[in-house]
C-alpha positions in Angstrom: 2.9 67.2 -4.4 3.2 70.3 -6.6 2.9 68.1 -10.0 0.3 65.6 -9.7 0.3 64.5 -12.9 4.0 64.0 -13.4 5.4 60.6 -15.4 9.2 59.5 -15.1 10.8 57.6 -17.4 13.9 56.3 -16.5 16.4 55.1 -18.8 19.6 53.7 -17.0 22.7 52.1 -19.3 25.5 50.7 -17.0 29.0 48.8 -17.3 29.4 49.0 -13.4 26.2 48.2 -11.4 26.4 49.5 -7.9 23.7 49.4 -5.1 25.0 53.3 -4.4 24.1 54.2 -8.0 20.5 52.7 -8.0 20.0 54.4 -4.9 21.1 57.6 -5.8 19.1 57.4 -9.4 15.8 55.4 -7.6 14.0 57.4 -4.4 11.3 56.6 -2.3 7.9 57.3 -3.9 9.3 58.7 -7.1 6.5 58.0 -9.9 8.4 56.0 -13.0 6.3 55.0 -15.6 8.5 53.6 -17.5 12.1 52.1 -16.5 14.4 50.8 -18.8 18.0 49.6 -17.2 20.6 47.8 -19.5 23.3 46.3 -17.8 26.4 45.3 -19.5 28.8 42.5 -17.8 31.6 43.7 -15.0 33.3 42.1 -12.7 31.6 43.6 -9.4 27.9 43.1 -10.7 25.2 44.6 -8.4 22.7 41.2 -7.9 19.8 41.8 -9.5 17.5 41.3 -6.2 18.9 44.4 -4.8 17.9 46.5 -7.9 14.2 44.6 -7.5 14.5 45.0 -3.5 15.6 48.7 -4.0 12.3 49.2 -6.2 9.9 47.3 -4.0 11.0 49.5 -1.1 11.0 52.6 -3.0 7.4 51.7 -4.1 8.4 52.2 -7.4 5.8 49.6 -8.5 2.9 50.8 -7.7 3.2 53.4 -10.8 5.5 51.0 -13.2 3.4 50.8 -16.3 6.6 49.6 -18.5 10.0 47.7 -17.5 13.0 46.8 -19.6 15.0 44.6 -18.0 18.2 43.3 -19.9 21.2 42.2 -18.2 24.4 40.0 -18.6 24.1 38.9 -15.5 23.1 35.7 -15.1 20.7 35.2 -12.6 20.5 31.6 -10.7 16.4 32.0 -9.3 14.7 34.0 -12.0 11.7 33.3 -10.4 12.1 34.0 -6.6 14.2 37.3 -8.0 11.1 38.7 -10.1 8.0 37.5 -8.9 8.0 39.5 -5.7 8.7 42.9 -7.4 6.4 41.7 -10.8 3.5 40.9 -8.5 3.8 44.6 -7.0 3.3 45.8 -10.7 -0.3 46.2 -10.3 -0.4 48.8 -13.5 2.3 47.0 -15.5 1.3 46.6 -19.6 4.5 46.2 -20.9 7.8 43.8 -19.6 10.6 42.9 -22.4 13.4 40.9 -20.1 16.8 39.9 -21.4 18.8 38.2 -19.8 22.6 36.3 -21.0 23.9 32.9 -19.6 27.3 33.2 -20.3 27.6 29.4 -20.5 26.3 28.9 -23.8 26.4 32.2 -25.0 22.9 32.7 -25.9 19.7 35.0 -25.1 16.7 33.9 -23.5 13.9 36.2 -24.0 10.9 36.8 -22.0 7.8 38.9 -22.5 
C-alpha cells in the first residue's frame, strides 16, 4: 500500500439510490473513516441491506470510525438490517441515524 496512513471520508447525497452507484463509489478494502450517505425518497429506492451488505463485503467496517446514516426510506427490520454491519464496526465512535416513516410523517432519531 503506497499510503499507509491514508483516511477516506465519504460523503454521498442521493435522489436515486442504485446498487451500481454504491458499488462503483464503495470498493473492496477501501479505508473510510468516516461515511456519511443521505438519501432522499425515489421511487426505485436501493434497500438499505444492500448498501450495509455492500459495506460488510467490502470490509469497509473494519476502519469505519464515524457513519451518518439518514434516509427516507423506511426500513421494516431496523434491527436485523443494522446489527450485522454495526457489530463489524469494531472502531466506530460516532453513529447519527435518521430515518422517515412516511406514515406519520415524522423523524425517529437514533444515536
Amino acid at each position: 500500500m503506497l499510503c499507509p496512513d491514508l483516511q477516506v471520508e465519504l460523503f454521498i447525497y442521493t435522489t436515486s439510490p442504485s446498487r451500481r452507484e454504491v458499488e462503483f463509489l464503495i470498493v473492496p478494502n477501501m479505508l473510510i473513516k468516516r461515511l456519511t450517505y443521505l438519501c432522499g425518497a425515489f421511487d426505485m429506492e436501493m434497500e438499505t441491506d444492500v448498501l450495509f451488505g455492500h459495506l460488510l463485503a467490502c470490509k469497509t467496517n473494519d476502519h469505519l470510525v464515524s457513519l451518518v446514516y439518514d434516509s427516507d426510506l423506511n426500513i421494516p427490520d431496523l434491527a436485523s438490517t443494522f446489527s450485522p454491519s454495526l457489530q463489524a464496526c469494531r472502531k466506530l465512535e460516532c453513529l447519527e441515524l435518521s430515518v422517515s416513516y412516511p406514515a406519520n410523517n415524522s423523524d425517529n432519531n437514533f444515536f
